[in-house]
PQR file of N, CA, C, O and H, with PARSE charges and radii, in Angstrom:
ATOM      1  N   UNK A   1       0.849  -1.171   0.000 -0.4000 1.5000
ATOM      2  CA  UNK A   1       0.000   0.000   0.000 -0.0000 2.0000
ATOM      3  C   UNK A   1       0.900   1.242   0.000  0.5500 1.7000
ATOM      4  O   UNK A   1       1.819   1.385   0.807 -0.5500 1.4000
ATOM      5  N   UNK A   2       0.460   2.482  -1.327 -0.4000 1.5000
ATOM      6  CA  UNK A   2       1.441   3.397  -0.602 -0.0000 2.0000
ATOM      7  C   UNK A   2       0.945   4.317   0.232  0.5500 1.7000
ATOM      8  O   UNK A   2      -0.204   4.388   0.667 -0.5500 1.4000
ATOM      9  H   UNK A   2      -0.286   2.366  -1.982  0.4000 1.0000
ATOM     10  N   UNK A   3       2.067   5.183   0.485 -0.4000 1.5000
ATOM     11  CA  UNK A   3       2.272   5.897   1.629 -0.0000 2.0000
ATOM     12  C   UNK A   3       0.867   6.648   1.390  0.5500 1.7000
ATOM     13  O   UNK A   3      -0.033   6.466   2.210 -0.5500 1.4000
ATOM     14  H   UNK A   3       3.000   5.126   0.132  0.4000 1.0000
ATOM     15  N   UNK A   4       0.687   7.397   0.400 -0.4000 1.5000
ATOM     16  CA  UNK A   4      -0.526   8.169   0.227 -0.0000 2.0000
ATOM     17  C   UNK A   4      -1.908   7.600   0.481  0.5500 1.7000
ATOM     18  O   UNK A   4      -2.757   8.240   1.101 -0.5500 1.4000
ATOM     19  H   UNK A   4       1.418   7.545  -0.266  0.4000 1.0000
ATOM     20  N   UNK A   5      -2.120   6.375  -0.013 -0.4000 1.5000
ATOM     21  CA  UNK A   5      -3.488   5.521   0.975 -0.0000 2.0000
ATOM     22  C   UNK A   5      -3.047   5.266   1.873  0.5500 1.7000
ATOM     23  O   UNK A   5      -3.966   5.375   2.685 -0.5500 1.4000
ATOM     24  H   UNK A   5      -1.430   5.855  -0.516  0.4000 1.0000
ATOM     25  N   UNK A   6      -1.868   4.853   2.573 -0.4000 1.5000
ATOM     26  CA  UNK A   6      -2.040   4.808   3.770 -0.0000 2.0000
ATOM     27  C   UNK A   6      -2.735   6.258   4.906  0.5500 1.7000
ATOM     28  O   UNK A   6      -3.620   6.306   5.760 -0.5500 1.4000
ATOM     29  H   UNK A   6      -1.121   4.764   1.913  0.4000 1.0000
ATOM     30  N   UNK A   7      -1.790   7.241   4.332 -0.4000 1.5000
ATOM     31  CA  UNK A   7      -2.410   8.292   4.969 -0.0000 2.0000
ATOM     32  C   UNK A   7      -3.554   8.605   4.904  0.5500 1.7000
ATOM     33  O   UNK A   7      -3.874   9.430   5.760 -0.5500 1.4000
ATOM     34  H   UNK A   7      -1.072   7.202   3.638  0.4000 1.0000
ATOM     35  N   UNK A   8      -4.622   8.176   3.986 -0.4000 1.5000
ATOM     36  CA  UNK A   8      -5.983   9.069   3.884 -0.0000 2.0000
ATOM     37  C   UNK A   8      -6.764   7.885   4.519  0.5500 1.7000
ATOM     38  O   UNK A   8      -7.785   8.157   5.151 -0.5500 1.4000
ATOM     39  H   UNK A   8      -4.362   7.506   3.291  0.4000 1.0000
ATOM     40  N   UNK A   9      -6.319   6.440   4.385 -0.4000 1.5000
ATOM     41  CA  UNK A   9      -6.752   5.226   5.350 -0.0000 2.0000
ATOM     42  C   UNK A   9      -6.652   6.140   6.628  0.5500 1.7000
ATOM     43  O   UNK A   9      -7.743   6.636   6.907 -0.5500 1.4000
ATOM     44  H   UNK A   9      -5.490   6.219   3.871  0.4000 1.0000
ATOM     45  N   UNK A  10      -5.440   6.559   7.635 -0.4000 1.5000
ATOM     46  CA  UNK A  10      -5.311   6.971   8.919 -0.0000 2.0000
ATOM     47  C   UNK A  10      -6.474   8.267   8.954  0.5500 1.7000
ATOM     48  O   UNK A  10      -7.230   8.613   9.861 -0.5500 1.4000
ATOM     49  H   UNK A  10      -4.553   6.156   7.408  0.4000 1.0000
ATOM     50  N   UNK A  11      -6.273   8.822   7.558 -0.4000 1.5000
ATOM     51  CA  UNK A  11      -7.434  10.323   8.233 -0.0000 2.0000
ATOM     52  C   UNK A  11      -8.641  10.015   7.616  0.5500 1.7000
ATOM     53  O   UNK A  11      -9.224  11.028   7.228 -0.5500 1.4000
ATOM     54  H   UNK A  11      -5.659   8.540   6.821  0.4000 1.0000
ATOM     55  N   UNK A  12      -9.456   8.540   7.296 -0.4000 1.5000
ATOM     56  CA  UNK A  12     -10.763   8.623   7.761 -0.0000 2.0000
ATOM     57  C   UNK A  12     -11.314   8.340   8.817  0.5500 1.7000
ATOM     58  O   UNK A  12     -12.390   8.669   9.317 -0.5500 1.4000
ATOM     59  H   UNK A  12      -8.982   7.718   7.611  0.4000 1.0000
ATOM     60  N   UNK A  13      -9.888   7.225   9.358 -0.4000 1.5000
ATOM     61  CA  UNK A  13     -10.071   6.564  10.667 -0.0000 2.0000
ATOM     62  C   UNK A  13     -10.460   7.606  11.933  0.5500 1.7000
ATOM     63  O   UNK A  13     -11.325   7.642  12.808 -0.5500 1.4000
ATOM     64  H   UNK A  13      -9.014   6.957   8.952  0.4000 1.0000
ATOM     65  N   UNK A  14      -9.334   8.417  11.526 -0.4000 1.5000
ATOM     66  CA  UNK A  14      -9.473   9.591  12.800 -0.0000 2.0000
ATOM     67  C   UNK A  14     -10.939  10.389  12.355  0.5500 1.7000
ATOM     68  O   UNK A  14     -11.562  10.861  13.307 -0.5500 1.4000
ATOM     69  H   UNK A  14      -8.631   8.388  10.816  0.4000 1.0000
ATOM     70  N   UNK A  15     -11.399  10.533  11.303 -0.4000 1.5000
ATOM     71  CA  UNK A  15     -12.047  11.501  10.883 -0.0000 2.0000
ATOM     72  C   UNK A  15     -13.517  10.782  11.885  0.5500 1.7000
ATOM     73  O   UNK A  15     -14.134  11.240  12.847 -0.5500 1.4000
ATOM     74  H   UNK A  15     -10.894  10.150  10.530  0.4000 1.0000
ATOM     75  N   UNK A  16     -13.635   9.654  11.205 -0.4000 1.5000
ATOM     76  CA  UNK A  16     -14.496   8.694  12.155 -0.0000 2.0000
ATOM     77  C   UNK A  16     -15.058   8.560  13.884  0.5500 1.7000
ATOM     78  O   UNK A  16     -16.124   8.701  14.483 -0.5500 1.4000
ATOM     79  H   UNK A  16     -13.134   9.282  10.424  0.4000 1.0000
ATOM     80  N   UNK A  17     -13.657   8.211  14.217 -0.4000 1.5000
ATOM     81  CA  UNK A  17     -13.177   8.008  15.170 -0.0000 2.0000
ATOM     82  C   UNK A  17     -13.806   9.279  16.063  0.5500 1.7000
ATOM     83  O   UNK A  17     -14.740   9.094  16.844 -0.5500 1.4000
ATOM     84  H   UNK A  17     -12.791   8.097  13.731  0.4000 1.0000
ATOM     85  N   UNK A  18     -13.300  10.353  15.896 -0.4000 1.5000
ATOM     86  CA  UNK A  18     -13.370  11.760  15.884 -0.0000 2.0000
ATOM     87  C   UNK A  18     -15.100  12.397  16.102  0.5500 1.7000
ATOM     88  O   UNK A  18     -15.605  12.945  17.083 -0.5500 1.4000
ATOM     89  H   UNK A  18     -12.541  10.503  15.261  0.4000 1.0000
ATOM     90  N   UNK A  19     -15.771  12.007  14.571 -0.4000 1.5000
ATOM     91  CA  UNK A  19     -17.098  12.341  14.705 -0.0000 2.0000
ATOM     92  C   UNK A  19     -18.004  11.552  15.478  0.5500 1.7000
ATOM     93  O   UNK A  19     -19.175  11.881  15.666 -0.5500 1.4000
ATOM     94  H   UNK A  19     -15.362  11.562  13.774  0.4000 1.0000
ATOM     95  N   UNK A  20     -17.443  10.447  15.957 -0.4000 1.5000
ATOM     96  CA  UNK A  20     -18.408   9.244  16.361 -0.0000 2.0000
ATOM     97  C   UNK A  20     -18.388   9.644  17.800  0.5500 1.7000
ATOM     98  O   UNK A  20     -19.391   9.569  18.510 -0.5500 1.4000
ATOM     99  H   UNK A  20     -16.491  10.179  15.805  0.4000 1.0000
ATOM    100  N   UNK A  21     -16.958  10.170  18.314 -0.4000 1.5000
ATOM    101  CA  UNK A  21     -16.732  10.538  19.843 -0.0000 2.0000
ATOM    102  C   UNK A  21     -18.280  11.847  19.897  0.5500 1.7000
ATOM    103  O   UNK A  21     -19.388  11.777  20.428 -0.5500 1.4000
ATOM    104  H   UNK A  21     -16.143  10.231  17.738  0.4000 1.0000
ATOM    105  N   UNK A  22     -17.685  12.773  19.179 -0.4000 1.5000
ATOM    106  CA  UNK A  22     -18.948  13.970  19.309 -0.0000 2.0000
ATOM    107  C   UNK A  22     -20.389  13.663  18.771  0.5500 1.7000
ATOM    108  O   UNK A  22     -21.148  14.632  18.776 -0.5500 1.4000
ATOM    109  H   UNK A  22     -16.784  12.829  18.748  0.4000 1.0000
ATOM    110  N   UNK A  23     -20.846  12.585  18.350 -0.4000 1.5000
ATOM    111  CA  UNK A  23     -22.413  12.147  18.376 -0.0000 2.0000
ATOM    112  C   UNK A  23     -22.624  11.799  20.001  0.5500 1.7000
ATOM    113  O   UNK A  23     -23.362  12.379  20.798 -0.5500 1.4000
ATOM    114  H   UNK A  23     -20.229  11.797  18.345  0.4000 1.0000
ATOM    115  N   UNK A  24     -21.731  10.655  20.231 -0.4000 1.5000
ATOM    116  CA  UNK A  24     -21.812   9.985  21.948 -0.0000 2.0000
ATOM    117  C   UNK A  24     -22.155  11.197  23.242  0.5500 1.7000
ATOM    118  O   UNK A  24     -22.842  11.482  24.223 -0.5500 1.4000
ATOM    119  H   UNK A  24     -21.132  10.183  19.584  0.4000 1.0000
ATOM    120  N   UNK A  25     -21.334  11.501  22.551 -0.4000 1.5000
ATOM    121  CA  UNK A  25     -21.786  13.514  23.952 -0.0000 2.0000
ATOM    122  C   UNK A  25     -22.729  14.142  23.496  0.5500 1.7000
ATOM    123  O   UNK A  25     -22.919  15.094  24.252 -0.5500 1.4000
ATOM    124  H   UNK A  25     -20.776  11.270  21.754  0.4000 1.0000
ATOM    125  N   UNK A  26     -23.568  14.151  22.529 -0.4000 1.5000
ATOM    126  CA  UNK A  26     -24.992  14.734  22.791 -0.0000 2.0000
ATOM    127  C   UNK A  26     -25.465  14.713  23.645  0.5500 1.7000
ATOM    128  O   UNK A  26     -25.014  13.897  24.449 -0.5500 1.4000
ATOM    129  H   UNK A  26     -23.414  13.377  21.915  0.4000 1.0000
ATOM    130  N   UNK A  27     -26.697  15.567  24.108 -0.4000 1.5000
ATOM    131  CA  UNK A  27     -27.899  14.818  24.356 -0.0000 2.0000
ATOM    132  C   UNK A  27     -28.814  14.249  23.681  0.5500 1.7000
ATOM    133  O   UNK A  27     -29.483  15.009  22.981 -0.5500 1.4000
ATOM    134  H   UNK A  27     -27.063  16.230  23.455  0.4000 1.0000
ATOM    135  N   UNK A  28     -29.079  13.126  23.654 -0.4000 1.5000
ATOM    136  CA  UNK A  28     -30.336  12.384  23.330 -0.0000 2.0000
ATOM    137  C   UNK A  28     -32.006  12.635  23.305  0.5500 1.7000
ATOM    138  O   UNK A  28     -32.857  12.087  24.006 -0.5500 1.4000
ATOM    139  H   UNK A  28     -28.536  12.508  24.223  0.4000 1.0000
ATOM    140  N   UNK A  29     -32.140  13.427  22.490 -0.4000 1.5000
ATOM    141  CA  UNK A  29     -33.330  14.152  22.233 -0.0000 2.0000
ATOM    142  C   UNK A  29     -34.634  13.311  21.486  0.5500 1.7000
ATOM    143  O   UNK A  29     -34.397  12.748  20.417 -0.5500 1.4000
ATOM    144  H   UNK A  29     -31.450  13.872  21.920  0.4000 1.0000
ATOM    145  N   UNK A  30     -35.913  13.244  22.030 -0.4000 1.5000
ATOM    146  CA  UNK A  30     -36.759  12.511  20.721 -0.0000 2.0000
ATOM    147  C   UNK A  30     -37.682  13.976  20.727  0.5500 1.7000
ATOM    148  O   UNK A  30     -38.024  14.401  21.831 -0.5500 1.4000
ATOM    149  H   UNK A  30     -36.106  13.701  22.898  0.4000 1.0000
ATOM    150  N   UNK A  31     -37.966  14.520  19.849 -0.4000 1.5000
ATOM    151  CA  UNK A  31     -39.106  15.315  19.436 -0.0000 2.0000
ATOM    152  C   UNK A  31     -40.165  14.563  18.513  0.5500 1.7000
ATOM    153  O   UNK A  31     -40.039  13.821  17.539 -0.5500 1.4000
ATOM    154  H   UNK A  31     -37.689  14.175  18.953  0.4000 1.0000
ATOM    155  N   UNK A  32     -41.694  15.257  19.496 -0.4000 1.5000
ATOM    156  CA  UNK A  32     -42.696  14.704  19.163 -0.0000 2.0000
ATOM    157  C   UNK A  32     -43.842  15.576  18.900  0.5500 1.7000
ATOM    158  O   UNK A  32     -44.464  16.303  19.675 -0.5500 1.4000
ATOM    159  H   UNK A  32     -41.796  15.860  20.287  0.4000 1.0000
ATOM    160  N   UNK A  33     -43.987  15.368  17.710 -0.4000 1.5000
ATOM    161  CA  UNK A  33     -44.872  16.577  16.841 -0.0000 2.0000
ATOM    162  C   UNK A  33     -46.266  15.591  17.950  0.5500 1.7000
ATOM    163  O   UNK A  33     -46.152  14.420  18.311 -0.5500 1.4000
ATOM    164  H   UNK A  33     -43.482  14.778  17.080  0.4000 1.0000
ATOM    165  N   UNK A  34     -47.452  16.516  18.257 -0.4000 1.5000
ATOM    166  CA  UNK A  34     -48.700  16.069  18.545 -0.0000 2.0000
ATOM    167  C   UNK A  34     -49.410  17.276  18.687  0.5500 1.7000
ATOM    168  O   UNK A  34     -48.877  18.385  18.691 -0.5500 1.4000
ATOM    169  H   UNK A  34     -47.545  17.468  17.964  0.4000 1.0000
ATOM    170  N   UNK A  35     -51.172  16.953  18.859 -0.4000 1.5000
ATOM    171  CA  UNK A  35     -51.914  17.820  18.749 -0.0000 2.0000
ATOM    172  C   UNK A  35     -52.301  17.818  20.262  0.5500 1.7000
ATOM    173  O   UNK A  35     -51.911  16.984  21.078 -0.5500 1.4000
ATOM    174  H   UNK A  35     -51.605  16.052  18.856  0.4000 1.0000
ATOM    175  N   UNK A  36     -53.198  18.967  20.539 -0.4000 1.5000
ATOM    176  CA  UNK A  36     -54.125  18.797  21.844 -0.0000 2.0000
ATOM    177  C   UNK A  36     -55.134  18.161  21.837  0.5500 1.7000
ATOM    178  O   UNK A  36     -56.100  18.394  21.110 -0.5500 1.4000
ATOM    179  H   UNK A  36     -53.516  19.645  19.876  0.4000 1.0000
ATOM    180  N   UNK A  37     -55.044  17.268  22.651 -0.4000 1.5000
ATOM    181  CA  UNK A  37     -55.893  16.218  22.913 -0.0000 2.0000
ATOM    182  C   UNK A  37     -56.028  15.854  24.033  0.5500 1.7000
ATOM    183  O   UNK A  37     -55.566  14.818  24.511 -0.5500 1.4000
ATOM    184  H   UNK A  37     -54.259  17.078  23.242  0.4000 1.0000
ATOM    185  N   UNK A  38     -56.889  16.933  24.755 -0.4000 1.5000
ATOM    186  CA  UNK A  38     -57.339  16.834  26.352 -0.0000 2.0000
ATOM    187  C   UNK A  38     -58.487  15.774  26.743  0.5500 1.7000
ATOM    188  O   UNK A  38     -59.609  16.132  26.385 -0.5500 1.4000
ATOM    189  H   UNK A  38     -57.264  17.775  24.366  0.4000 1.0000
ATOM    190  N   UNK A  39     -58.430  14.737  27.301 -0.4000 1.5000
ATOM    191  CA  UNK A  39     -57.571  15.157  28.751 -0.0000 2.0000
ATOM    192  C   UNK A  39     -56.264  14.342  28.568  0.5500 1.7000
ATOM    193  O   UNK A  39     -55.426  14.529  29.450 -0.5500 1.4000
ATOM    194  H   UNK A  39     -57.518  14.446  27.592  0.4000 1.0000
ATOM    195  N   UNK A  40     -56.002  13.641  27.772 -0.4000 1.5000
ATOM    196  CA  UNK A  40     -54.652  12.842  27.278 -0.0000 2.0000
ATOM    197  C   UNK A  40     -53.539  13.546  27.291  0.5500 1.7000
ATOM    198  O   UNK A  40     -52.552  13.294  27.981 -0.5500 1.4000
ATOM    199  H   UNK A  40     -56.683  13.489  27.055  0.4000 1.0000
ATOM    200  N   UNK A  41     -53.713  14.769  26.257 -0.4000 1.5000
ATOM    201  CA  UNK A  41     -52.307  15.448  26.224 -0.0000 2.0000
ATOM    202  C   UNK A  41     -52.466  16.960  25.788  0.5500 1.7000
ATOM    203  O   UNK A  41     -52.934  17.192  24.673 -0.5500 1.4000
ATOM    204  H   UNK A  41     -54.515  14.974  25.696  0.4000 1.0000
ATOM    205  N   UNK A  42     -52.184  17.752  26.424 -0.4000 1.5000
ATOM    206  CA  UNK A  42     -52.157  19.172  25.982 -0.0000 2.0000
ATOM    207  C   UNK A  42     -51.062  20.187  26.901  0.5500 1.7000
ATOM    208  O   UNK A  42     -50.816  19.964  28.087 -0.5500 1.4000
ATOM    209  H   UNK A  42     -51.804  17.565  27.330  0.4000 1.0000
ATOM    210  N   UNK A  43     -50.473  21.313  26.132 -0.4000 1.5000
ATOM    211  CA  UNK A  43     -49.843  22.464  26.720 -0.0000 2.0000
ATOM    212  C   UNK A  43     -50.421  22.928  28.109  0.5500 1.7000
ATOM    213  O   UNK A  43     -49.736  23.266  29.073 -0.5500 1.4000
ATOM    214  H   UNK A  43     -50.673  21.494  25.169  0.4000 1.0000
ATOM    215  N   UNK A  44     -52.154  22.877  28.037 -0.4000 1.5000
ATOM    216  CA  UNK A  44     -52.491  23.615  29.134 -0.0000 2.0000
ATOM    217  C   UNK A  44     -52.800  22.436  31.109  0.5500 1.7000
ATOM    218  O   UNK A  44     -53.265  22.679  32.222 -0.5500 1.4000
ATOM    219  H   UNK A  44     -52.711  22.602  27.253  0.4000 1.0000
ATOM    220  N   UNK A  45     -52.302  21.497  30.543 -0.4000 1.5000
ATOM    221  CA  UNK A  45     -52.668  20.366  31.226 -0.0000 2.0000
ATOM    222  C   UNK A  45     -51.596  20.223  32.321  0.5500 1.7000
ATOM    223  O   UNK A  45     -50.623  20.971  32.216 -0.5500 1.4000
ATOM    224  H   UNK A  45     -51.924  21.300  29.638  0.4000 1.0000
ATOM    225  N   UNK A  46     -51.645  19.265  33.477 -0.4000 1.5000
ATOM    226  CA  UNK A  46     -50.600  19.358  34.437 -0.0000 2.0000
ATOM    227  C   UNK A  46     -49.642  18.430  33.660  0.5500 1.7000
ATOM    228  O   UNK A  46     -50.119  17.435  33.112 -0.5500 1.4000
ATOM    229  H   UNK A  46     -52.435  18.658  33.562  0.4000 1.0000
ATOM    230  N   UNK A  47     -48.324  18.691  33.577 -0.4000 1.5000
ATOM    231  CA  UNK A  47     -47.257  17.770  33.350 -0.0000 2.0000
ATOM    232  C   UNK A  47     -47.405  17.689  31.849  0.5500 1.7000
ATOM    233  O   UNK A  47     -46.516  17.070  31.263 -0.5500 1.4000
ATOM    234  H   UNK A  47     -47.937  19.499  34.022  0.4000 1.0000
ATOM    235  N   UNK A  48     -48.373  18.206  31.135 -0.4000 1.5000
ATOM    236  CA  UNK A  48     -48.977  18.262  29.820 -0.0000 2.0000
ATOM    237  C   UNK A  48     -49.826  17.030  29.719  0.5500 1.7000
ATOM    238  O   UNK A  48     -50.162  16.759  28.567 -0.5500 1.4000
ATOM    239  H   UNK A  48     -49.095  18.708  31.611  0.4000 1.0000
ATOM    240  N   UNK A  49     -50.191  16.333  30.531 -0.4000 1.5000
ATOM    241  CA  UNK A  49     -51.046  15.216  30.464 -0.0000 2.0000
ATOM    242  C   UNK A  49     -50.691  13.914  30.867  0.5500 1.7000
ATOM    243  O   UNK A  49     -49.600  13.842  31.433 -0.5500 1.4000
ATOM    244  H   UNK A  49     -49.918  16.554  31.467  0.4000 1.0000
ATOM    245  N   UNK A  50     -51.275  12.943  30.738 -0.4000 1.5000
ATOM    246  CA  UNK A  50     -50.946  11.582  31.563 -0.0000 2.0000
ATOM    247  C   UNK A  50     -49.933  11.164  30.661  0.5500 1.7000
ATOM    248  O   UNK A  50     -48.930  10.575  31.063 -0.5500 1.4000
ATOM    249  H   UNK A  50     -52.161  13.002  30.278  0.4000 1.0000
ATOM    250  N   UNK A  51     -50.175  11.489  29.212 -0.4000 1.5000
ATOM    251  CA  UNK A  51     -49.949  10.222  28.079 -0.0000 2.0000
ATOM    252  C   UNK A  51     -48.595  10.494  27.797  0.5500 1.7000
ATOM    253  O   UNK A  51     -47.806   9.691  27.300 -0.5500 1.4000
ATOM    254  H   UNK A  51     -50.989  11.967  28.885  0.4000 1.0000
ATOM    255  N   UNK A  52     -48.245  12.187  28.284 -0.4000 1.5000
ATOM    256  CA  UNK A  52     -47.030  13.042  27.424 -0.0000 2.0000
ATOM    257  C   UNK A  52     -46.293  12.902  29.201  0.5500 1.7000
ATOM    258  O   UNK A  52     -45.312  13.645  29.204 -0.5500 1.4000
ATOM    259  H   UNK A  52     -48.886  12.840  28.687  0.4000 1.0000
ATOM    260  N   UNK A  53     -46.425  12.344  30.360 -0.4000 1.5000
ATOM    261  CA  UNK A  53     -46.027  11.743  31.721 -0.0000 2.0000
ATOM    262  C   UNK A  53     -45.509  10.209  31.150  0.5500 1.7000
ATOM    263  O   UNK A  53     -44.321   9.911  31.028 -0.5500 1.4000
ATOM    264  H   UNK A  53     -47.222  11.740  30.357  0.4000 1.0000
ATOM    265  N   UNK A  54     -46.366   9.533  30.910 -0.4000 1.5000
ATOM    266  CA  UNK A  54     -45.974   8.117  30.505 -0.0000 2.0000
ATOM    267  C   UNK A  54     -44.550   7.817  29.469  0.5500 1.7000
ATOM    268  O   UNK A  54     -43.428   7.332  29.618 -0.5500 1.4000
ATOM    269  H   UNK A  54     -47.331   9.775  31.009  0.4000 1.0000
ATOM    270  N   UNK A  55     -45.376   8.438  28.332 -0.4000 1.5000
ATOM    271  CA  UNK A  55     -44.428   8.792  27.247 -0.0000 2.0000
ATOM    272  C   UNK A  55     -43.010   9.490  28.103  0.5500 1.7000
ATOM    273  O   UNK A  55     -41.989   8.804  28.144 -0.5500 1.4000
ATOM    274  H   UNK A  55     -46.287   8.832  28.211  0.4000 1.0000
ATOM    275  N   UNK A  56     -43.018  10.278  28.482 -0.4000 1.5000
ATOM    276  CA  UNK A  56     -41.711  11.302  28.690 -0.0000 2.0000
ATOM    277  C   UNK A  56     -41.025   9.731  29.913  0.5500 1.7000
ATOM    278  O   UNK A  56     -39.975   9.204  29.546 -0.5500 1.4000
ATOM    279  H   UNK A  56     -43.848  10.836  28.449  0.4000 1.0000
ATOM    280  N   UNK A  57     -41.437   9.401  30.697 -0.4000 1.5000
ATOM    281  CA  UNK A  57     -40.960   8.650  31.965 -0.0000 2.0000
ATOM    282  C   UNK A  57     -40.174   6.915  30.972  0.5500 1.7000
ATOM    283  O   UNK A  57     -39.143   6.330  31.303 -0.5500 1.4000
ATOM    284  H   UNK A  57     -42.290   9.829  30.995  0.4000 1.0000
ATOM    285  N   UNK A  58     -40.870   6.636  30.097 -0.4000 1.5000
ATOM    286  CA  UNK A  58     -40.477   5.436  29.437 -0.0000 2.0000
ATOM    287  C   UNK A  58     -39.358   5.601  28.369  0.5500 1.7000
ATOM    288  O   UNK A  58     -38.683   4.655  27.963 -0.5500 1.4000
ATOM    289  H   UNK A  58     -41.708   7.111  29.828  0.4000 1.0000
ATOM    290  N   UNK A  59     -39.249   6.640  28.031 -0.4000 1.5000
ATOM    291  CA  UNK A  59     -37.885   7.049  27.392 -0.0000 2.0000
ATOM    292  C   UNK A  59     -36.695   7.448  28.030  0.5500 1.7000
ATOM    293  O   UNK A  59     -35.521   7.276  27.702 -0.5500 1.4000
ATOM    294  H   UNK A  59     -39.798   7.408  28.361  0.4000 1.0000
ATOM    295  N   UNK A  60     -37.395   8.223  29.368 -0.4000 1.5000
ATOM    296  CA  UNK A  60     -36.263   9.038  30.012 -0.0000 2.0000
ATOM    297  C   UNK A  60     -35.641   7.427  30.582  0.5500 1.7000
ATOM    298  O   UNK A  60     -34.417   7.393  30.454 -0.5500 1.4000
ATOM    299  H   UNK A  60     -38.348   8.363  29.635  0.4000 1.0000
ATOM    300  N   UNK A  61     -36.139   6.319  31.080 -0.4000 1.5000
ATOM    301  CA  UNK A  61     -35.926   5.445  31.687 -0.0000 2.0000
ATOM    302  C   UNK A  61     -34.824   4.417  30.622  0.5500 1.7000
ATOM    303  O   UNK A  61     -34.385   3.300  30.897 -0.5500 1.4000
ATOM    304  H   UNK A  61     -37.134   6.346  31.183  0.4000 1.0000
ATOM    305  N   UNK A  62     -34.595   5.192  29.426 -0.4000 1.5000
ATOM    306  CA  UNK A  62     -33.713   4.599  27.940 -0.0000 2.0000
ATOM    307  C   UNK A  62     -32.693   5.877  28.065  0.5500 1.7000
ATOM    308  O   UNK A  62     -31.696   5.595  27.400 -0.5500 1.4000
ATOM    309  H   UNK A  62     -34.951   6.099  29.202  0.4000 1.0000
ATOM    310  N   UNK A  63     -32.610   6.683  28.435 -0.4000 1.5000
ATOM    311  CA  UNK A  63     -31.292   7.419  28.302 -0.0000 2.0000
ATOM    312  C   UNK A  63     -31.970   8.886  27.893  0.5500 1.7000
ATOM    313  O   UNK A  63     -31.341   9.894  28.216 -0.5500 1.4000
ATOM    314  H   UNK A  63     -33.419   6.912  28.975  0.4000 1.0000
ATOM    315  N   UNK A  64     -33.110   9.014  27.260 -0.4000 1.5000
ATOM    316  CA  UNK A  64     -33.773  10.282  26.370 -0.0000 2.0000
ATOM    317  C   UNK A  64     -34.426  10.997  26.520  0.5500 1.7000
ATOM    318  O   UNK A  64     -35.512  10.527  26.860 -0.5500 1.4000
ATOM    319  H   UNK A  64     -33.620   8.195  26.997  0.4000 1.0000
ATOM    320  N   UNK A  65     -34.407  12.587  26.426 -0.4000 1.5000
ATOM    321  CA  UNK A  65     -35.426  13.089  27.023 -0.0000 2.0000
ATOM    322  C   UNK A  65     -36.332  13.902  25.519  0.5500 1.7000
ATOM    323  O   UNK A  65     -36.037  14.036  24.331 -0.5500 1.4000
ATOM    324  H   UNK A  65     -33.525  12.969  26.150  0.4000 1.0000
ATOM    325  N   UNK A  66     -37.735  14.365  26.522 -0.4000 1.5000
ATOM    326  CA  UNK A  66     -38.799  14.199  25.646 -0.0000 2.0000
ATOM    327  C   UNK A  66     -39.216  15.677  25.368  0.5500 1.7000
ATOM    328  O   UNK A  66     -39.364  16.532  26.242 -0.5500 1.4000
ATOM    329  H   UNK A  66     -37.976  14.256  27.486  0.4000 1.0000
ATOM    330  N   UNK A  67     -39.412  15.885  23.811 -0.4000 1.5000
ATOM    331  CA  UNK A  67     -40.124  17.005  23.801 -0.0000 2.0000
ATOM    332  C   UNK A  67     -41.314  17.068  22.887  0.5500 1.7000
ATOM    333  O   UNK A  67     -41.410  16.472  21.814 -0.5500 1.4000
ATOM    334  H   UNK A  67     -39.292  15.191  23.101  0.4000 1.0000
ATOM    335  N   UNK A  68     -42.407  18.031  23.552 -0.4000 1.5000
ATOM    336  CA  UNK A  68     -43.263  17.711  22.509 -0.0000 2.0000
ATOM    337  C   UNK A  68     -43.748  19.668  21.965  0.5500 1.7000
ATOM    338  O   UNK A  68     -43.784  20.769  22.515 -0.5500 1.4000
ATOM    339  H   UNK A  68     -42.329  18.515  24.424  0.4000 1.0000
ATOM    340  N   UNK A  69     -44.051  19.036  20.489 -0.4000 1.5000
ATOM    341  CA  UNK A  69     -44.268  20.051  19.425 -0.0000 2.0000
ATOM    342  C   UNK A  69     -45.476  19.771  19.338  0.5500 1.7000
ATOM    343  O   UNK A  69     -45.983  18.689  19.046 -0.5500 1.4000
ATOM    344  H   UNK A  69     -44.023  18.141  20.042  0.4000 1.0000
ATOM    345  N   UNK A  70     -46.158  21.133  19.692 -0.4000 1.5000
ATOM    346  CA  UNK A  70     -47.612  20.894  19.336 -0.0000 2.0000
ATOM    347  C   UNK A  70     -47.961  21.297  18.173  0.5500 1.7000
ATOM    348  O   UNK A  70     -46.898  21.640  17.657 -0.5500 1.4000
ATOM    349  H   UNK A  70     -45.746  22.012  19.930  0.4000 1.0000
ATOM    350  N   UNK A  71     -48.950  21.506  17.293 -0.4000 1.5000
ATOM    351  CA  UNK A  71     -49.713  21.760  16.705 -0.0000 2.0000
ATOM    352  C   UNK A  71     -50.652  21.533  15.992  0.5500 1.7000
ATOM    353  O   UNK A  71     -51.208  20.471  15.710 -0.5500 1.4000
ATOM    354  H   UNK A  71     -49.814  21.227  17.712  0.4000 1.0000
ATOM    355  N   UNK A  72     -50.876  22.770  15.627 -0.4000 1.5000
ATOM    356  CA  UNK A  72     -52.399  23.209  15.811 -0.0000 2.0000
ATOM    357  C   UNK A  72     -53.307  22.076  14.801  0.5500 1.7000
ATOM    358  O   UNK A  72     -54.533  22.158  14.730 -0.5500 1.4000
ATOM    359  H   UNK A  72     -50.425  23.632  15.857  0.4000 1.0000
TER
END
């Protein structure tokens, strides 16, 4: 192999290596488009509702936390 693939072999590795480290340090986000749908789930509701409590507690319990996008 020459020297020149070898080198661009070493800088995808790192390049890799590199981007894969900075995905791992995110945070772990799920966004969740939904509508209002009281008494289940809405903005104006406690905790935003039972379903968007359940939902948020069964993910967070996977590493992720929960957001939800309402609309209209």
């Amino acid at each position: 192999m020459s020297n020149k693939r070898r080198f661009l072999w070493i800088g995808l590795l790192i390049t890799f290596v590199l981007s894969s480290l900075a995905y791992a340090t995110k945070t772990k986000t799920i966004r969740i488009a939904t509508l209002e749908w009281e008494p289940y789930i809405g903005q104006k509701l406690a905790d935003e509702g039972f379903m968007a409590e359940i939902t948020r507690e069964a993910f967070r319990r996977g590493g992720y936390k929960v957001e939800y996008i309402y609309l209209p």
